[in-house]
N, C-alpha and C positions, 0 to 999 in steps of 0.2 A: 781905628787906631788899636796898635796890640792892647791889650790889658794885663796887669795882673793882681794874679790870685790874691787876697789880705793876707793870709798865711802861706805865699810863697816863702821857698827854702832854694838860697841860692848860696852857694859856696864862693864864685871869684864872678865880682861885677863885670869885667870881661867877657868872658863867657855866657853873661845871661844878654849881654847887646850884642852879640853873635847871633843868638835865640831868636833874638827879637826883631834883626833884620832880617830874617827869612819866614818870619810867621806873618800868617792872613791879617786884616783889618780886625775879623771878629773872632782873633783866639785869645785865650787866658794862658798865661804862663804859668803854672801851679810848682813847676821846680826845675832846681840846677843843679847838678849835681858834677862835682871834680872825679873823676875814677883815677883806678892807682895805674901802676905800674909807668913805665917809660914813654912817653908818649901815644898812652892812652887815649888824652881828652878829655872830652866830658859828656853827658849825655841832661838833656832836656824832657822837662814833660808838658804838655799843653792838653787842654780840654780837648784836642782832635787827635794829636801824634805822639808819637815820640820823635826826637832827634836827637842824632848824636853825632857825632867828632870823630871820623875817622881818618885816620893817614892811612890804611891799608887799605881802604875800599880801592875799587878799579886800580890795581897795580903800581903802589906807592905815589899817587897820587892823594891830596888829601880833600874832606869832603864833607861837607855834612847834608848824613843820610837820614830822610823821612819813611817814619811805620806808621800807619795811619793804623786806630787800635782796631779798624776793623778785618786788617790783616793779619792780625795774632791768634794765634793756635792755640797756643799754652805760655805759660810762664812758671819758670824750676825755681825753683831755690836748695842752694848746693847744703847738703848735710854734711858741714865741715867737723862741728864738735859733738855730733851724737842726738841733738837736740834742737829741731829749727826754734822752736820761743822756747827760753828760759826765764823766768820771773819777770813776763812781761815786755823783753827784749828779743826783737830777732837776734838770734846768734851767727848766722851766713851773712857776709855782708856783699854773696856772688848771687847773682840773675840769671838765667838764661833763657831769652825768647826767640821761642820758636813760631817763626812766622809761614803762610799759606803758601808753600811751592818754593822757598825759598831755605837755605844752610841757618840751621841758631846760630844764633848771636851771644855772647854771652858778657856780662858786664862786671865788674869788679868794683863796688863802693869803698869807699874811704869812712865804711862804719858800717855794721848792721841795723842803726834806727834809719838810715837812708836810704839801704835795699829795703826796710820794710816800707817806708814810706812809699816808694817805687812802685813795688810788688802791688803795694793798695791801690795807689791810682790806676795800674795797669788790668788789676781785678773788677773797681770799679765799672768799668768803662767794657771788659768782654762780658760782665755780668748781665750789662745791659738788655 
């Protein structure tokens, strides 16, 4: 059965049962995350992947697309105000993963403590 995280962060309970019927028996949900713009979506994190929410993938078709972390290259974070942490807060609230053989991806939060949040699981996990 999925799990999740005691301190999962999920923004629209929709979206995290989307998550959760395509994830394994033995993953943990750690987060949900709404992104902006116009049919954006959303993007998920689990102790194995990431997923996310795409209506552009394969040719307006919509989809949601798995990064397993051990396909990620890097992870940017956009220097929008001069300053990635200011007193303790991420200031970007934009990602950008660059994964093995594949075009970045790039993600737009609805807050900077959400891409940091992000950004840390994503570190976590290539730190390994």
């Amino acid at each position: 059965m999925v799990q999740l995280a005691p301190d999962i962060m999920v923004d629209k309970k929709d979206q995290l049962e989307k998550i959760e019927g395509i994830c394994l028996p033995d993953e943990t949900i750690r987060a949900v995350f709404d992104l902006k713009g116009s049919g954006s979506g959303f993007i998920g994190f689990t102790d194995k992947r990431i997923i996310f929410y795409d209506k552009a993938f394969m040719k307006k078709k919509k989809a949601l697309v798995s990064i397993p972390y051990a396909l990620i290259a890097s992870v940017a974070s956009e220097d929008n105000k001069g300053f990635f942490i200011r007193s303790g807060f991420f200031v970007s609230d934009t990602l950008t993963i660059q994964t093995i053989g594949l075009e970045p991806k790039t993600f737009e939060f609805r807050g900077g403590d959400k891409a940091h949040l992000a950004h840390n699981i994503i570190m976590e996990h290539m730190l390994r």
